[in-house]
Every structure is written in structure tokens, then in C-alpha cells.
N, C-alpha and C positions, 0 to 999 in steps of 0.2 A: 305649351311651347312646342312649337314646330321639332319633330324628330328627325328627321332631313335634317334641320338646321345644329341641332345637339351632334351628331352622327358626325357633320364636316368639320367642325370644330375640333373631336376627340379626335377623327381620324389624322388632322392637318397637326394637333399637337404629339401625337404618338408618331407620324415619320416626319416630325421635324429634332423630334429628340433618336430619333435612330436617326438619321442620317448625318445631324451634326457632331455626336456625341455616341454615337454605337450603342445606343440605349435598346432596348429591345422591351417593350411591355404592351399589354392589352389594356383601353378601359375598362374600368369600374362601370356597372351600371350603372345611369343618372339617378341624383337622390336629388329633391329639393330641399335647399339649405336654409337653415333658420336664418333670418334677416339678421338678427343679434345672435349667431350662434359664435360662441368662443371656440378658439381655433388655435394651433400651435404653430402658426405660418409666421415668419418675420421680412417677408418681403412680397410686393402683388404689383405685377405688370398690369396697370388698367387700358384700354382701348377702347373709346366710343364709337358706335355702330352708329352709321345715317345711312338716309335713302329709303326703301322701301320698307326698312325695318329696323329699328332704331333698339338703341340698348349699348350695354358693357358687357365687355369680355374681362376677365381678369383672369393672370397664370397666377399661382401662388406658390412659394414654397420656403424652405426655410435659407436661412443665409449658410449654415454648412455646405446643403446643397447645391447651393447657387457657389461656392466657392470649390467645390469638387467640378462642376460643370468646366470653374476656369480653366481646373489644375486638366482634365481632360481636352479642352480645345485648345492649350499649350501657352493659356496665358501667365504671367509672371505679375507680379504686386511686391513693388515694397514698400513695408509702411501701412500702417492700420486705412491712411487715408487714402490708402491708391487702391486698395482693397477694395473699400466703401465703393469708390470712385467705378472700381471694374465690374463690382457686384449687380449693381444699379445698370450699367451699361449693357451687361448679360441682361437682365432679369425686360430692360425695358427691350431690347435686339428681339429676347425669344416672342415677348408677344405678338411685338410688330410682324413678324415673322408667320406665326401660328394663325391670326386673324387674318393677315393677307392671303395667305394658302388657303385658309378657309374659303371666305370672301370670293376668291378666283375659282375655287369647286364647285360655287353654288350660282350657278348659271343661270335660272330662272327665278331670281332675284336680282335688284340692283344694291348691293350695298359698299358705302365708302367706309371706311376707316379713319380715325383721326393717330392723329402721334400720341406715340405712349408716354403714359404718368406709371412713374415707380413712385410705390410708398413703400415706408420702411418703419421697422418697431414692433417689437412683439405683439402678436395678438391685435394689431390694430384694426381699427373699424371702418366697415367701408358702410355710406351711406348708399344704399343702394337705390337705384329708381322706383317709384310706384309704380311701375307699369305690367311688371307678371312678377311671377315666381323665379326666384334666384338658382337655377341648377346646375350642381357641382358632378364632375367627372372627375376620379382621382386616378394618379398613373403612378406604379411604386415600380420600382429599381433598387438592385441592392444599394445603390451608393447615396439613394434619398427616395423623396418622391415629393408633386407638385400636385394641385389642384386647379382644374380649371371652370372654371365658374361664367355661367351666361345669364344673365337678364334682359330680356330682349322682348319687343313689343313686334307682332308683326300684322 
């Protein structure tokens, strides 16, 4: 996979979490991820890549932290279901977010975005595309930390 392309990605989700959220961290070096690898994440912002290079993006993390995220950008929930309801609305905002930034960095490509799918549920499984190797970026913060994950064909 394109390092240019891993590079915009990590760099668009690391100042998209410091600037909405005063998050400050470096990534992890890219590893690639077991297709079935189990994982302690209970929520994943996915976003299909088209155009000149096609694939998934997914932000991962867990639902604490996706609810710290609220309690930081000054959101309020009551009720287990406004929760769910707010959690879901962060976790799909950041990807749309992180992949558009990206996307608009990488200027000697053409790539579209589609609207993000939040899944939810521990540990759940994403079928990923045949088309490369799945590689994970991880960003830790004391107050959590997410993974961002690219499969991408180009």
C-alpha cells in the first residue's frame, strides 16, 4: 500500500482529534492487521474509498471513548438511548471528517468518499475487501485511544 496514502490518512486523523478535541498524540507505526484478528474495539466508523483508488477506511474505538469524546466537545445525553444515538453520530462525524481531510491532502489522486456506516458491538467483524492488506494506525490518548484502519486498492 501506498505510504503517501497511509501518511494522509494518520496525519488527517491525528489533527482532526487535536483540533476538535485538544487531543495531542503521534502515530503508531503501520502494522498490517489480521483479516480475523480479534480486537477490543466496540464501535468502527467505515467509509468507502472510489475513484482512482478504491477501498475502506475505518476509525475504531471503543464506546467509553467515543463517550469521553462527547463529554469533551460539550455534548449532553440522557438516557441510555440518546447515548447510543450521540455515540454513533461522533464515531460516523469523525470518519467522514478524517477521510475527507485526507482525500483533500492527496492531490495527485482522485478520490471520492461515500457517507459513513457505524457498526457497533464488541469485537465485531468487519469483512474486509480482497483487494490488499488491511493496515492499522493506532493513536493513544490518556483518555482512550482509536485505530484507524485502510484497505485500499490503488
Amino acid at each position: 500500500m501506498d505510504q503517501g496514502l497511509i501518511g494522509a490518512f494518520a496525519r488527517s486523523a491525528r489533527d482532526t482529534f487535536r483540533d476538535m478535541f485538544g487531543l495531542e498524540a503521534e502515530p503508531t507505526p503501520a502494522r498490517v492487521l489480521g483479516r480475523s484478528e480479534d480486537h477490543s474495539w466496540d464501535i468502527t466508523g467505515l467509509v468507502g474509498l472510489a475513484g482512482q483508488t478504491q477501498g475502506v477506511m475505518a476509525i475504531r474505538l471503543t464506546r467509553a471513548f467515543a463517550i469521553a469524546l462527547l463529554a469533551k466537545s460539550g455534548m449532553e445525553a440522557e438516557g441510555e438511548a440518546e447515548v447510543d444515538q450521540m455515540v454513533s453520530g461522533i464515531v460516523g462525524e469523525l470518519s467522514n471528517i478524517v477521510a475527507g481531510s485526507a482525500t483533500s491532502a492527496i492531490t495527485h489522486i482522485d478520490i471520492e468518499i461515500s457517507p459513513p456506516v457505524v457498526v457497533r458491538g464488541h469485537n465485531h467483524e468487519i469483512s474486509w475487501p480482497a483487494i490488499g492488506p488491511v493496515v492499522a494506525v493506532a493513536l493513544a490518548f490518556p483518555e482512550g485511544s482509536f485505530e484507524l484502519d485502510l484497505c485500499i486498492k490503488g
